[in-house]
PQR file of N, CA, C, O and H, with PARSE charges and radii, in Angstrom:
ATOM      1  N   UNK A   1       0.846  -1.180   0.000 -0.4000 1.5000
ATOM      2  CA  UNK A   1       0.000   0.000   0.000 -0.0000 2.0000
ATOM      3  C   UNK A   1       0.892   1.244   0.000  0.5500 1.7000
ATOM      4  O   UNK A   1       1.853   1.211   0.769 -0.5500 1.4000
ATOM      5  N   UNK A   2       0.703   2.400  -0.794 -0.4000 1.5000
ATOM      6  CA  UNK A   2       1.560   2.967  -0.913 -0.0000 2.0000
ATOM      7  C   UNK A   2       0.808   4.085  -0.205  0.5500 1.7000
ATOM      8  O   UNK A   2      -0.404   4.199  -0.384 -0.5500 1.4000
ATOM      9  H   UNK A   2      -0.078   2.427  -1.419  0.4000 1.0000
ATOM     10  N   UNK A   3       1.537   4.987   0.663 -0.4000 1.5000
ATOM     11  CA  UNK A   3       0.773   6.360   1.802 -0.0000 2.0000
ATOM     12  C   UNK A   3       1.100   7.658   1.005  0.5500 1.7000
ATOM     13  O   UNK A   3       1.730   7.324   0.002 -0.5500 1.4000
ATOM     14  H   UNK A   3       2.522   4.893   0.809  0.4000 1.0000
ATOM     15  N   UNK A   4       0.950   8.790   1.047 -0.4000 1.5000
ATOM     16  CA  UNK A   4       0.938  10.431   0.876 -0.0000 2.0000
ATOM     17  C   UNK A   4       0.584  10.770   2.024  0.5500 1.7000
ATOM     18  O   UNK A   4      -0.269  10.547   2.883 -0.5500 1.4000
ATOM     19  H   UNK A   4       0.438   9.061   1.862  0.4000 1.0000
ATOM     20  N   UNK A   5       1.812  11.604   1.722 -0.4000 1.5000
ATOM     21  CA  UNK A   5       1.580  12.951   2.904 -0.0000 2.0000
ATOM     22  C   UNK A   5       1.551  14.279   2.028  0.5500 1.7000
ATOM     23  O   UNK A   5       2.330  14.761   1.205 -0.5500 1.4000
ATOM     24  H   UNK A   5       2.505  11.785   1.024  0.4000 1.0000
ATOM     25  N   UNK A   6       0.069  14.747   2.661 -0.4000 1.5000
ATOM     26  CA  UNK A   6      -0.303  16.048   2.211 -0.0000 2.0000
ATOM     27  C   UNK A   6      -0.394  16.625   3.334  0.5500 1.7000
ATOM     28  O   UNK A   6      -0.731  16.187   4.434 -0.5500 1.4000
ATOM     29  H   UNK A   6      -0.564  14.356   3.329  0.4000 1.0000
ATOM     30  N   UNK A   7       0.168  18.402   2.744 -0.4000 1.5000
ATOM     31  CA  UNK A   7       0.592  19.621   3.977 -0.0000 2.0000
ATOM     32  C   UNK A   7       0.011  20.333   2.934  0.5500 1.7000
ATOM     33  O   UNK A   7       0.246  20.310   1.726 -0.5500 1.4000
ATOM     34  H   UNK A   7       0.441  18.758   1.850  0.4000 1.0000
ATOM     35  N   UNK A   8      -0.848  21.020   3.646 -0.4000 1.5000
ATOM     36  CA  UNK A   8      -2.029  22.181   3.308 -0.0000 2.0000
ATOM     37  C   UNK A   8      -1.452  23.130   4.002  0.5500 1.7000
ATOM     38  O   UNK A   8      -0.385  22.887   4.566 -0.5500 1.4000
ATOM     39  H   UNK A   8      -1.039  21.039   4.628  0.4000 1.0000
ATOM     40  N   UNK A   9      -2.075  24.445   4.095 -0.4000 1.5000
ATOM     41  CA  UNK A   9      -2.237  25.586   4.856 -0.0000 2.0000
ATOM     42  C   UNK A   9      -3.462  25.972   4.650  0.5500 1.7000
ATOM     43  O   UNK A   9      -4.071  25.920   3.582 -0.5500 1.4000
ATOM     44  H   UNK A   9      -2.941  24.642   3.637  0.4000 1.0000
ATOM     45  N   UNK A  10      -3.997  26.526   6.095 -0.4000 1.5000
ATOM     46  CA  UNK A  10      -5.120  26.876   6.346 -0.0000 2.0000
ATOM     47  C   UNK A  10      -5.544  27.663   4.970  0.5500 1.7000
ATOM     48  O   UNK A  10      -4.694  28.125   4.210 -0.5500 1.4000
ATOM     49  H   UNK A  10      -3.502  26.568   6.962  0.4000 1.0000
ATOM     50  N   UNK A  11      -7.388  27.793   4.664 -0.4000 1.5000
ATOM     51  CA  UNK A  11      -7.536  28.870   3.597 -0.0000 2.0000
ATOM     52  C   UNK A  11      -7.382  30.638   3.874  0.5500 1.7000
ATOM     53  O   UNK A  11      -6.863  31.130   4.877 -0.5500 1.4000
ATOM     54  H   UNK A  11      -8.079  27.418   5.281  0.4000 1.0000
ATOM     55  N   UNK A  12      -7.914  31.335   2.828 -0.4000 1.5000
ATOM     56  CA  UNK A  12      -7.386  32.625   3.139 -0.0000 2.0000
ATOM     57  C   UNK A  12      -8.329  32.897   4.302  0.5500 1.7000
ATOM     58  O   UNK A  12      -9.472  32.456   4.428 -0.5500 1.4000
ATOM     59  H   UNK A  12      -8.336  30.936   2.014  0.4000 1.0000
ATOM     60  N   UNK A  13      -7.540  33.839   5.279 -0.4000 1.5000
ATOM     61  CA  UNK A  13      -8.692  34.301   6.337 -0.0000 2.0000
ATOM     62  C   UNK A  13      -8.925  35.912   5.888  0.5500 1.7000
ATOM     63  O   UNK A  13      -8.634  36.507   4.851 -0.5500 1.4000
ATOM     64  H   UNK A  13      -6.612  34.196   5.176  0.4000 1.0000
ATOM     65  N   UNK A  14      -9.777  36.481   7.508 -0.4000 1.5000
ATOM     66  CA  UNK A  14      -9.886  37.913   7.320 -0.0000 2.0000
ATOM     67  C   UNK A  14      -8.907  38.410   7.744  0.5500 1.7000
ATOM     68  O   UNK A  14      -8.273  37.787   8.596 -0.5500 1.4000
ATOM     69  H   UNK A  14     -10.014  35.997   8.351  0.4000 1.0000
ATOM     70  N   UNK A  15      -8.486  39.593   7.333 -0.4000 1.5000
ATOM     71  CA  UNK A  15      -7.462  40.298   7.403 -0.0000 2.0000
ATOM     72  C   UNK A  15      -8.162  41.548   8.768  0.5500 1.7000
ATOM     73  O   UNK A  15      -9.048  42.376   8.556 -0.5500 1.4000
ATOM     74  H   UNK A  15      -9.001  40.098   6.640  0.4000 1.0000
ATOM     75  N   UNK A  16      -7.351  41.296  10.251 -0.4000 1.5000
ATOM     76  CA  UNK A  16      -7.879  42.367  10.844 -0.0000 2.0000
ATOM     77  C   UNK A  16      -6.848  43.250  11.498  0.5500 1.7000
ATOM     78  O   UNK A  16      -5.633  43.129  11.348 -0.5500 1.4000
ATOM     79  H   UNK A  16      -6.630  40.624  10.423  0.4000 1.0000
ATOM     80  N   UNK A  17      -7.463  44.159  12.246 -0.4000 1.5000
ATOM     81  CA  UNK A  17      -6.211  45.018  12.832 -0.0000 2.0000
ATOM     82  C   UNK A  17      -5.859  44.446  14.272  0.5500 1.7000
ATOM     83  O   UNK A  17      -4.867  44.623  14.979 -0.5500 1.4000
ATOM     84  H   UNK A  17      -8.451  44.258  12.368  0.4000 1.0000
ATOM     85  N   UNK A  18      -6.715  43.892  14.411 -0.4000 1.5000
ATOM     86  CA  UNK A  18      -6.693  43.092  16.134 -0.0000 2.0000
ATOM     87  C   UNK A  18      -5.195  42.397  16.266  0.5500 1.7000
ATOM     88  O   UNK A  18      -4.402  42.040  15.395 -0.5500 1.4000
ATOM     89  H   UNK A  18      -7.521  43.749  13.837  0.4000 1.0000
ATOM     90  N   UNK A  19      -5.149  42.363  17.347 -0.4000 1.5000
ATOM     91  CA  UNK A  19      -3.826  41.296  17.684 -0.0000 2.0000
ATOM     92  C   UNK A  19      -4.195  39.937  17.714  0.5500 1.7000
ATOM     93  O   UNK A  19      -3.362  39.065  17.959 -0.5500 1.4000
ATOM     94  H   UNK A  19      -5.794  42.654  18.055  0.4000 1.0000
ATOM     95  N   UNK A  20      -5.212  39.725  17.516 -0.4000 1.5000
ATOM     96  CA  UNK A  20      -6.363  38.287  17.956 -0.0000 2.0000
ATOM     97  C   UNK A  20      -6.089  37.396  16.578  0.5500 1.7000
ATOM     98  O   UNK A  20      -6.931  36.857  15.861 -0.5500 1.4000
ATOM     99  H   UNK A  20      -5.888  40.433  17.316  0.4000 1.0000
ATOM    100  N   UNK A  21      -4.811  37.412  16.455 -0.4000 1.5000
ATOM    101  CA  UNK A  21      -4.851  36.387  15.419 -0.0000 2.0000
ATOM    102  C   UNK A  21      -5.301  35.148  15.416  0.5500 1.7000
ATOM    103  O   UNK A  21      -5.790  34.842  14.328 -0.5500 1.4000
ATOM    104  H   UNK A  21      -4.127  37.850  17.038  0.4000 1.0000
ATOM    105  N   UNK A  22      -5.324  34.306  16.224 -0.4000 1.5000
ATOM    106  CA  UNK A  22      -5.518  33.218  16.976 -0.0000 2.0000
ATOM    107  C   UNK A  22      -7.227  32.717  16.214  0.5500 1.7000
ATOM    108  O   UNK A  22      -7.409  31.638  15.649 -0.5500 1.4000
ATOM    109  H   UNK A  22      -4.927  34.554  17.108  0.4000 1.0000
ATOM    110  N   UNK A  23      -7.927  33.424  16.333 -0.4000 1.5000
ATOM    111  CA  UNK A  23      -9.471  33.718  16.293 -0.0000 2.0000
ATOM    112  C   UNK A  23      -9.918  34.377  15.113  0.5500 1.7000
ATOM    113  O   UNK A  23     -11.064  34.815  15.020 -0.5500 1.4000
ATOM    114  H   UNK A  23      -7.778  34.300  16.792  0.4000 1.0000
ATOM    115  N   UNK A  24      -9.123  34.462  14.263 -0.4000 1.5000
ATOM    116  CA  UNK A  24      -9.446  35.289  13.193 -0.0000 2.0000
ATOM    117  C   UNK A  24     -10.367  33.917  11.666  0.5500 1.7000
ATOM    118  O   UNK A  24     -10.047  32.820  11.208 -0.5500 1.4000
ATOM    119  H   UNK A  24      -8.192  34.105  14.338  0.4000 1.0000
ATOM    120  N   UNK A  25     -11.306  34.704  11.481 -0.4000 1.5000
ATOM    121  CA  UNK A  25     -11.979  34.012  10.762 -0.0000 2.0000
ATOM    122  C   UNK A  25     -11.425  33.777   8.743  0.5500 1.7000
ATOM    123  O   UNK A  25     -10.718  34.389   7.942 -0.5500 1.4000
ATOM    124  H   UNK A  25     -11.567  35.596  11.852  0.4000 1.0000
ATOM    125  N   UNK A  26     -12.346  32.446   8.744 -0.4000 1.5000
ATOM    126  CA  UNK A  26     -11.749  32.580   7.143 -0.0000 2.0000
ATOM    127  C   UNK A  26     -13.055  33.554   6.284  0.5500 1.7000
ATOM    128  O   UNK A  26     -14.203  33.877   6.589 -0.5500 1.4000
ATOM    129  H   UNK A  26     -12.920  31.949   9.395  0.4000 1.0000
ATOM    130  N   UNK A  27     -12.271  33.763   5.224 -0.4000 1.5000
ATOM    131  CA  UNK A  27     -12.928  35.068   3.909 -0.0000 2.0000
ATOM    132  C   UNK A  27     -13.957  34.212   3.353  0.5500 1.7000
ATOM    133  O   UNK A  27     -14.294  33.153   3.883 -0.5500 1.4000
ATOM    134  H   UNK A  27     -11.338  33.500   4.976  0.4000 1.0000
ATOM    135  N   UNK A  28     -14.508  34.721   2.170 -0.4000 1.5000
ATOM    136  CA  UNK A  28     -15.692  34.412   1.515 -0.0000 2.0000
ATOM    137  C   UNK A  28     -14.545  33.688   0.888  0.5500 1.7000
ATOM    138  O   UNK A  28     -14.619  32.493   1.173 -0.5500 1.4000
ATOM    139  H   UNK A  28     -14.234  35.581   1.740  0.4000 1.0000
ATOM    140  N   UNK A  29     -13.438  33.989   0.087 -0.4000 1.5000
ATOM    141  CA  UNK A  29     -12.310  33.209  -0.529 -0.0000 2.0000
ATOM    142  C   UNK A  29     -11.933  32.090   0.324  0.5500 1.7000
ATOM    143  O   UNK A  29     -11.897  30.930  -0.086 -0.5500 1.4000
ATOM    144  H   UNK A  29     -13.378  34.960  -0.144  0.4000 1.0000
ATOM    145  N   UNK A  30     -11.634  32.468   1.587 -0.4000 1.5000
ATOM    146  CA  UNK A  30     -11.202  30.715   2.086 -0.0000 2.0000
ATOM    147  C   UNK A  30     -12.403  29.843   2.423  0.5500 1.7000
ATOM    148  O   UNK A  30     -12.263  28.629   2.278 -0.5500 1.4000
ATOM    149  H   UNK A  30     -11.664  33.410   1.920  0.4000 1.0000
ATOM    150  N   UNK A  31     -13.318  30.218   2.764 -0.4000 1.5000
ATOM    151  CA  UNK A  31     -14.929  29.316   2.080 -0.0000 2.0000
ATOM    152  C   UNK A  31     -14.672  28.501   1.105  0.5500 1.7000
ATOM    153  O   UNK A  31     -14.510  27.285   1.009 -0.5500 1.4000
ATOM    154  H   UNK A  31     -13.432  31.205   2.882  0.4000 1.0000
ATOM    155  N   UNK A  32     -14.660  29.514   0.299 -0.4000 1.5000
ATOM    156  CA  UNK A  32     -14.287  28.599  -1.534 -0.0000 2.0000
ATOM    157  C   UNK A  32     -13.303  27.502  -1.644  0.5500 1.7000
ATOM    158  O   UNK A  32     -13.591  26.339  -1.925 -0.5500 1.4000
ATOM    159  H   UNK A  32     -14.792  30.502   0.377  0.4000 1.0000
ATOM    160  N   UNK A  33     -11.712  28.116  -1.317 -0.4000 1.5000
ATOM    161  CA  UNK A  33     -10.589  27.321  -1.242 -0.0000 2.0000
ATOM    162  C   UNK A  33     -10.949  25.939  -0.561  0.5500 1.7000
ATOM    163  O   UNK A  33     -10.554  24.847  -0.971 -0.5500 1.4000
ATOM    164  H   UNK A  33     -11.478  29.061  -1.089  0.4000 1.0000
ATOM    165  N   UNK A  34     -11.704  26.137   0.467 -0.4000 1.5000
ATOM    166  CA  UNK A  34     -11.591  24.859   1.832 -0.0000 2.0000
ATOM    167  C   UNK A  34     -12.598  23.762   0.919  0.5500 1.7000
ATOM    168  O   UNK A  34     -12.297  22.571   0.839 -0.5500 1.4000
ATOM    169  H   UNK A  34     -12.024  27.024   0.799  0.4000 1.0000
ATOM    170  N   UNK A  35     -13.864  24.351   0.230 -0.4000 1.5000
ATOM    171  CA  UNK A  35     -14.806  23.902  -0.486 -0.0000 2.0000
ATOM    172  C   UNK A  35     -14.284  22.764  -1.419  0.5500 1.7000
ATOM    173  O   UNK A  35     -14.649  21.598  -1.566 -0.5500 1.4000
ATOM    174  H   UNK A  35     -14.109  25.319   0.295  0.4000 1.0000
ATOM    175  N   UNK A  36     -12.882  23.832  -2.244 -0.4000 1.5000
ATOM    176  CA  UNK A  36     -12.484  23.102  -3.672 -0.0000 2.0000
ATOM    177  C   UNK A  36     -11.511  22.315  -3.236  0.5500 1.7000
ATOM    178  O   UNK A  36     -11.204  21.455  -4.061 -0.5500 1.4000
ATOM    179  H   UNK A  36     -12.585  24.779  -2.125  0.4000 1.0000
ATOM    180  N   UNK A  37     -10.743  22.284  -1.966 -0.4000 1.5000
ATOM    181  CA  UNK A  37      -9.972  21.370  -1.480 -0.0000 2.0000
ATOM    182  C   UNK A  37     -10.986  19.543  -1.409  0.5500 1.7000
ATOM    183  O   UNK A  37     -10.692  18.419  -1.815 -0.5500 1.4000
ATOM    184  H   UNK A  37     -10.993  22.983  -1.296  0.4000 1.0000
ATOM    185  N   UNK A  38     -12.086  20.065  -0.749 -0.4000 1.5000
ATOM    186  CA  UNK A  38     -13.219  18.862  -0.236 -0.0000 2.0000
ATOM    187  C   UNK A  38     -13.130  18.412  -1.443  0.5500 1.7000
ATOM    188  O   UNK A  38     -12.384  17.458  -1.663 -0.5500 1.4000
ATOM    189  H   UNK A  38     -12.325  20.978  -0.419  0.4000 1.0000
ATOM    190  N   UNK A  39     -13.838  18.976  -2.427 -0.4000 1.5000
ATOM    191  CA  UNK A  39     -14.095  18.378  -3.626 -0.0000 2.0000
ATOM    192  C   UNK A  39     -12.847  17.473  -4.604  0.5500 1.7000
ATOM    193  O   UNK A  39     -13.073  16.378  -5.119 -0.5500 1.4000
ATOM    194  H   UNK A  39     -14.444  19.751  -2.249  0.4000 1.0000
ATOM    195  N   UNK A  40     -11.554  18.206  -4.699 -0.4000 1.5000
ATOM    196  CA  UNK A  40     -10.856  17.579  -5.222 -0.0000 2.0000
ATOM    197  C   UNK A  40     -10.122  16.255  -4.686  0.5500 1.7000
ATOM    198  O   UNK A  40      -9.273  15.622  -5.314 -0.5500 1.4000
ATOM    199  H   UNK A  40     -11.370  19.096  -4.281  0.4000 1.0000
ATOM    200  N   UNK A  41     -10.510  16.020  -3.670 -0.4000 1.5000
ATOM    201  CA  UNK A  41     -10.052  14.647  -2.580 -0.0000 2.0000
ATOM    202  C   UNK A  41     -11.151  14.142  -3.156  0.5500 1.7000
ATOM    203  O   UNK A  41     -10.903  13.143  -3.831 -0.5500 1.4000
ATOM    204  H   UNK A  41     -11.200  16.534  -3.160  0.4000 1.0000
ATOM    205  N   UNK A  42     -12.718  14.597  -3.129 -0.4000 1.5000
ATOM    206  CA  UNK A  42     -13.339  13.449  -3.308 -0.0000 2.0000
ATOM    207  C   UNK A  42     -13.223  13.436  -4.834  0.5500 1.7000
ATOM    208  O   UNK A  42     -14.371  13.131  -5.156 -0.5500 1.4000
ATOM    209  H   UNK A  42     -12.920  15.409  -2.580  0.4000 1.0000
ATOM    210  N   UNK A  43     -12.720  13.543  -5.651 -0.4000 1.5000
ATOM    211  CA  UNK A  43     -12.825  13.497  -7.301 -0.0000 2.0000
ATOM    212  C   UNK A  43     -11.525  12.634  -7.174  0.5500 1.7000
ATOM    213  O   UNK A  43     -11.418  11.844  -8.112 -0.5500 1.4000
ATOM    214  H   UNK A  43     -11.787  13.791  -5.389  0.4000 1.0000
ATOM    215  N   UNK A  44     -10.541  12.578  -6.289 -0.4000 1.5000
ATOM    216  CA  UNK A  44      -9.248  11.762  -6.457 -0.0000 2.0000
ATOM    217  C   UNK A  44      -9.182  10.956  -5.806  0.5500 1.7000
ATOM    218  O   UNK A  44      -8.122  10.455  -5.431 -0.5500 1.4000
ATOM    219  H   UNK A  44     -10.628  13.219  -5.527  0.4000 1.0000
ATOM    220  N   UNK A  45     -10.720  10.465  -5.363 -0.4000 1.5000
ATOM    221  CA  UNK A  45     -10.463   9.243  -4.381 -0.0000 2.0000
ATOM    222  C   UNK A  45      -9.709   9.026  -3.258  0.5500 1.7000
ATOM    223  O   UNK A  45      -9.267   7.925  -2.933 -0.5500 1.4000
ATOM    224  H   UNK A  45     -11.581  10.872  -5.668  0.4000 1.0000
ATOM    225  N   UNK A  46      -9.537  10.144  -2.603 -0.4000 1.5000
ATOM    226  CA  UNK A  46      -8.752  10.502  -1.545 -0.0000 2.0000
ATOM    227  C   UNK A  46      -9.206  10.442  -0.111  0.5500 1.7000
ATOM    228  O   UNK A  46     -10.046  11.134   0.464 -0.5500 1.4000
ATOM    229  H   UNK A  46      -9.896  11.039  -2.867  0.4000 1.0000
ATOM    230  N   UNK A  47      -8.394   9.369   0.372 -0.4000 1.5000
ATOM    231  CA  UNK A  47      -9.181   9.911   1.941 -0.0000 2.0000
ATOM    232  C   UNK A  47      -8.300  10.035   3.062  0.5500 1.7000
ATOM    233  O   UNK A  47      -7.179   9.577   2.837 -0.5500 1.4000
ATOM    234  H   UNK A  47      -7.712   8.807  -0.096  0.4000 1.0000
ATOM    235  N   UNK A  48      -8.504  10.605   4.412 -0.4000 1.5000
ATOM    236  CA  UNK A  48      -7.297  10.800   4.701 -0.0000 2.0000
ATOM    237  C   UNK A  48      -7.759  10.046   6.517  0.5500 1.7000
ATOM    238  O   UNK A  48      -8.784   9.910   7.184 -0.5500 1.4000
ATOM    239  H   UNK A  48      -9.415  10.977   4.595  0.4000 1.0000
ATOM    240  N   UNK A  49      -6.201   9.719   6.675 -0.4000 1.5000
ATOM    241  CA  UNK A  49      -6.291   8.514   7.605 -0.0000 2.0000
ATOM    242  C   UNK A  49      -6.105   9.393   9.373  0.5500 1.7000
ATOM    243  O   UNK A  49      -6.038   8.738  10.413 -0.5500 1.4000
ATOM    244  H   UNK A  49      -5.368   9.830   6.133  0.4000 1.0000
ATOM    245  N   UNK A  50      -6.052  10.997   9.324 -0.4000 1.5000
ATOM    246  CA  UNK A  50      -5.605  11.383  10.384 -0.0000 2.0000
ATOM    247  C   UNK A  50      -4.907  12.893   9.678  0.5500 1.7000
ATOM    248  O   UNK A  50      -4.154  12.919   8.705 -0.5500 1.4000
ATOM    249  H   UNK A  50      -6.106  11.529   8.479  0.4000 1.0000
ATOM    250  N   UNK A  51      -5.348  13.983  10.395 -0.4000 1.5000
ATOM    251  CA  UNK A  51      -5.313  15.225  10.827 -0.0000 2.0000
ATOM    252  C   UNK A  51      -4.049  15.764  11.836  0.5500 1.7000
ATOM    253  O   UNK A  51      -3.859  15.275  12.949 -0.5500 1.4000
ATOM    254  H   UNK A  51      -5.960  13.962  11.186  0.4000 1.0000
ATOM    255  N   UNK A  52      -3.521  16.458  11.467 -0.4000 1.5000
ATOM    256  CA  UNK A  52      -3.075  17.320  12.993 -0.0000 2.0000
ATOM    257  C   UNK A  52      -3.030  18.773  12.166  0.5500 1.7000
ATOM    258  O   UNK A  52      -2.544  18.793  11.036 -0.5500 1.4000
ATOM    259  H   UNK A  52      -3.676  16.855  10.562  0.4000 1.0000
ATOM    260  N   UNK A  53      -3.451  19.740  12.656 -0.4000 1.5000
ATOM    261  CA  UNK A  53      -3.813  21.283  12.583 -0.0000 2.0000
ATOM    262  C   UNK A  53      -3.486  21.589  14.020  0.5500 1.7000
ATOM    263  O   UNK A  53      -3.382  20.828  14.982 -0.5500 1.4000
ATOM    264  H   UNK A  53      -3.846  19.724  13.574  0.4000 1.0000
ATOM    265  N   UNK A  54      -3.307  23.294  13.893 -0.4000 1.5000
ATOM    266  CA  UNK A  54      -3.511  24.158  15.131 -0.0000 2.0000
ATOM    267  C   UNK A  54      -4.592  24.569  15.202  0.5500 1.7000
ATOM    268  O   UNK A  54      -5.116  25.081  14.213 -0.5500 1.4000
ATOM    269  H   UNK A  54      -3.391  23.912  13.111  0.4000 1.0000
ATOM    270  N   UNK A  55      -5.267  24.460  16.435 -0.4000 1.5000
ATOM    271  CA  UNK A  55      -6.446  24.775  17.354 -0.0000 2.0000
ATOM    272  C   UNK A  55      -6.567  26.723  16.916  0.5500 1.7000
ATOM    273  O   UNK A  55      -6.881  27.467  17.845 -0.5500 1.4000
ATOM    274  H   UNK A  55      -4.842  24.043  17.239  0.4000 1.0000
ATOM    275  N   UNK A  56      -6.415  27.074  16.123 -0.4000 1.5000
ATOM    276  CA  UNK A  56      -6.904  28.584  15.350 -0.0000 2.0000
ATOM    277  C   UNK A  56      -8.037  28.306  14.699  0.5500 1.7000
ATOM    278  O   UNK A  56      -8.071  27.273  14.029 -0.5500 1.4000
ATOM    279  H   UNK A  56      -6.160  26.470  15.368  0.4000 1.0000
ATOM    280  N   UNK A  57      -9.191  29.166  14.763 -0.4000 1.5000
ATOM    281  CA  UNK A  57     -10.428  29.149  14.414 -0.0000 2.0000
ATOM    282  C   UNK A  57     -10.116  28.856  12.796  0.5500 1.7000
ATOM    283  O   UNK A  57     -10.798  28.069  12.139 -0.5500 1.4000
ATOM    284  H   UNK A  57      -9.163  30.005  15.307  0.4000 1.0000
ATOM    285  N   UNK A  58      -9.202  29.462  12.357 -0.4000 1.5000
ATOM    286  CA  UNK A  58      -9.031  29.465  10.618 -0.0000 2.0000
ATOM    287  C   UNK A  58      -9.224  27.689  10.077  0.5500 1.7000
ATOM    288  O   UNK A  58      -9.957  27.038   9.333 -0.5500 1.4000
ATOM    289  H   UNK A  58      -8.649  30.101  12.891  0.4000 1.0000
ATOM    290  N   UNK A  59      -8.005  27.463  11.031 -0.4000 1.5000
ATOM    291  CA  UNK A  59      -7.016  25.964  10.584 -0.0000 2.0000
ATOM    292  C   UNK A  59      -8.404  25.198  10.947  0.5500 1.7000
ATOM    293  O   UNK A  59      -8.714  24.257  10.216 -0.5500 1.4000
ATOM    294  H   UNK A  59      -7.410  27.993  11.636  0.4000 1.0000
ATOM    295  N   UNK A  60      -9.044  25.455  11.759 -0.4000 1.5000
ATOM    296  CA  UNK A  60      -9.958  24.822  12.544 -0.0000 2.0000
ATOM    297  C   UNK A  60     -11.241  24.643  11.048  0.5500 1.7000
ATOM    298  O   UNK A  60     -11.480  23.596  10.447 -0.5500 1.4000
ATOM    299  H   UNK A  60      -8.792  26.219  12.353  0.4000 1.0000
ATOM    300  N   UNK A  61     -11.602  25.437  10.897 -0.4000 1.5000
ATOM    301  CA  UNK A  61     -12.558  25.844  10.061 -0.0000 2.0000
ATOM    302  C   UNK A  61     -12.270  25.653   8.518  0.5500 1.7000
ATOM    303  O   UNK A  61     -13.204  25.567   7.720 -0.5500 1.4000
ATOM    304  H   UNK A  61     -11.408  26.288  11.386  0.4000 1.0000
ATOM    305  N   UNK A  62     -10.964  25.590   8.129 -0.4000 1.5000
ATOM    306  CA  UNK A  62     -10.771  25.127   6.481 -0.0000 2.0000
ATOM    307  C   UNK A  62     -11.173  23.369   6.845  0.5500 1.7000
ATOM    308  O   UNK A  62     -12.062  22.732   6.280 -0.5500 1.4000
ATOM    309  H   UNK A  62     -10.206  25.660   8.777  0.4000 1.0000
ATOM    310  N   UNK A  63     -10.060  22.742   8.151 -0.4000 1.5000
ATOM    311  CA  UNK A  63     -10.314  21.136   8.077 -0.0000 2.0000
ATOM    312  C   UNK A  63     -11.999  20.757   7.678  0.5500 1.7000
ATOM    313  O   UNK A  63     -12.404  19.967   6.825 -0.5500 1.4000
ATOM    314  H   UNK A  63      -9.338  23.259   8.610  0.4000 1.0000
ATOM    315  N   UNK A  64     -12.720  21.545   8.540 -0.4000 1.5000
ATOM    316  CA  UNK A  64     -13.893  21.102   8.898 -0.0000 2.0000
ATOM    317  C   UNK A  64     -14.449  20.999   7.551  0.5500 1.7000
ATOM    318  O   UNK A  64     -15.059  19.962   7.288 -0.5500 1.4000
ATOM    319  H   UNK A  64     -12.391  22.187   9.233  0.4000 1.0000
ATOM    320  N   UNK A  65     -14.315  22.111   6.448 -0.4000 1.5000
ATOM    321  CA  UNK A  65     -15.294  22.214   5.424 -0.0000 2.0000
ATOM    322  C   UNK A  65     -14.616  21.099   4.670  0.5500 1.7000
ATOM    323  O   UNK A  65     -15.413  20.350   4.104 -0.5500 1.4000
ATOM    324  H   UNK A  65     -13.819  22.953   6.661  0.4000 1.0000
ATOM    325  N   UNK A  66     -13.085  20.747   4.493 -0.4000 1.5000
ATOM    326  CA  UNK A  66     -13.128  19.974   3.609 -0.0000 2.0000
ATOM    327  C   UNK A  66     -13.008  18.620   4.128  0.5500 1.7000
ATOM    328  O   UNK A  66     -13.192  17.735   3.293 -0.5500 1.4000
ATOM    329  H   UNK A  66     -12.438  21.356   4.952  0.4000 1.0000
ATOM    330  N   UNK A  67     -12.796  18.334   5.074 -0.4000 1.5000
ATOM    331  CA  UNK A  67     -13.167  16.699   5.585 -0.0000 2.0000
ATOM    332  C   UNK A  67     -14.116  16.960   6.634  0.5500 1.7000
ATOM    333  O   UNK A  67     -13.928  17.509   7.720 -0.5500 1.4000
ATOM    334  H   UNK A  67     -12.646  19.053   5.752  0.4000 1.0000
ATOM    335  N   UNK A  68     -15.483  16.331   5.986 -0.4000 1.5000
ATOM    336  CA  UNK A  68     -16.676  17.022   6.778 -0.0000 2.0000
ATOM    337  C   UNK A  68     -16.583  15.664   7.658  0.5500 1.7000
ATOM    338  O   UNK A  68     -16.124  14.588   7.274 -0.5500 1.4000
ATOM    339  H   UNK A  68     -15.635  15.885   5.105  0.4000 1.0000
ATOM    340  N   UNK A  69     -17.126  15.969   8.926 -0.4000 1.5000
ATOM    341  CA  UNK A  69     -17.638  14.528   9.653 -0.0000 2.0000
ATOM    342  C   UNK A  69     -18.091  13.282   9.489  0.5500 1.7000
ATOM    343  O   UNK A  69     -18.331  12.578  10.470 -0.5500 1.4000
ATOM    344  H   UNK A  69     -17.499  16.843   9.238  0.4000 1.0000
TER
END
């Protein structure tokens, strides 16, 4: 069986003046990105055996849209 390792980065977020990076949300663009990520795993038969992200609302929120529950 042969494995891949795929390294993403979170999608685009909002851009704010806050120091609250941590918490900062994704754009109408990283919506999309996280969307077309989902989709192209499932068009490539892709599935993935295990996650690790940082606990940031962003990182948090691209995983979710594209490997839904």
């Amino acid at each position: 069986m042969v494995r891949s390792l795929f390294l993403a980065r979170h999608a685009a977020a909002l851009t704010t003046s806050s120091k609250d990076d941590f918490n900062r949300k994704l754009s109408a663009l990283g919506l999309r990105q996280s969307q077309r990520m989902g989709a192209w795993l499932l068009q490539n038969n892709l599935s993935l055996e295990g996650i690790f992200a940082s606990s940031s609302h962003r990182t948090k929120s691209t995983t979710q849209i594209f490997v839904p529950p």
